[in-house]
N, C-alpha and C positions, 0 to 999 in steps of 0.2 A: 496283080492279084485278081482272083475271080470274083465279081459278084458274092457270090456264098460265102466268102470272107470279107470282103468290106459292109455289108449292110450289117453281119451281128459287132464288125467293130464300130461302125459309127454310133448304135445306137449304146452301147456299151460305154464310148466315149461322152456323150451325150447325159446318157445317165448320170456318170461317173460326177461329172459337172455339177447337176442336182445334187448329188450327196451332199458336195463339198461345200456348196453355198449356206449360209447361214438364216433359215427364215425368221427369226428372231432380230437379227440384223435388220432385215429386210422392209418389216412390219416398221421399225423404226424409221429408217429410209423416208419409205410410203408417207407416214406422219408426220413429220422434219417437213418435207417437201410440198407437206398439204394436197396433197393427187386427192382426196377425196372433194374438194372444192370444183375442180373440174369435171369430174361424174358427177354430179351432183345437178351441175348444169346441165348435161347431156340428159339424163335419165332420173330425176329429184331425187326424192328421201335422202337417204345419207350416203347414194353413191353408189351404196353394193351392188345394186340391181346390174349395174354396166357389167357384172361377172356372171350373173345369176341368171338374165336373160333366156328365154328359149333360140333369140335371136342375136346371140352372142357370137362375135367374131373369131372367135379363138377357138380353135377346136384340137390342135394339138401343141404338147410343147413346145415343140420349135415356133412354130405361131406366138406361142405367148412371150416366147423369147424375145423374136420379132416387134412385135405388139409396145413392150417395156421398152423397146430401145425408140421406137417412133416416138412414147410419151418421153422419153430422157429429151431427146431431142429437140420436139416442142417447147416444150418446158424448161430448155436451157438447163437441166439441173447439174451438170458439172460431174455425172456418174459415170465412173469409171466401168467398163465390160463387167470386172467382178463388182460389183456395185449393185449392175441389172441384174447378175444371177443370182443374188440375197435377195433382191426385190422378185426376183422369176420362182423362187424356190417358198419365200411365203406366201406368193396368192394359191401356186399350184399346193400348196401344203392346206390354204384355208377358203379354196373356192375349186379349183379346177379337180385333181386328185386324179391326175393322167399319169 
């Protein structure tokens, strides 16, 4: 395939991903799992800031994709691929907006 068709499929595929995950799920996840205990430590108040940052590491959603599965992993949290994309699809839905 050319270029000119794989780039608008992958991003289409990508997207597609985002729709399907649950960010209501996700929010839940997040708070089950206590993630705001560890931003908290990084960056105080109640955490948000590690999102809100001008100096934020995450600049697109693959990144953030990225990003979720480093803290899965850390954190041991036993989240399955669709698991991170419920947790991928509520920050981008209540912080990033990519």
């Amino acid at each position: 395939m050319k270029m000119k068709t794989l780039l608008p499929l992958a991003v289409g595929l990508l997207a597609g991903a985002a729709w399907a995950s649950d960010p209501a799920l996700g929010e839940k996840m997040v708070t089950e799992k206590n993630c705001s205990a560890c931003h908290q430590r990084l960056v105080g108040g109640d955490g948000s800031k590690i999102y809100l940052r001008d100096s934020r590491r995450v600049k697109t959603l693959p990144q953030l994709g990225a990003q979720v599965s480093f803290c899965s992993s850390q954190l041991k949290t036993g989240w399955f691929p669709e698991d991170e994309e419920h947790v991928v699809a509520w920050l981008n839905h209540r912080y990033y907006k990519f």
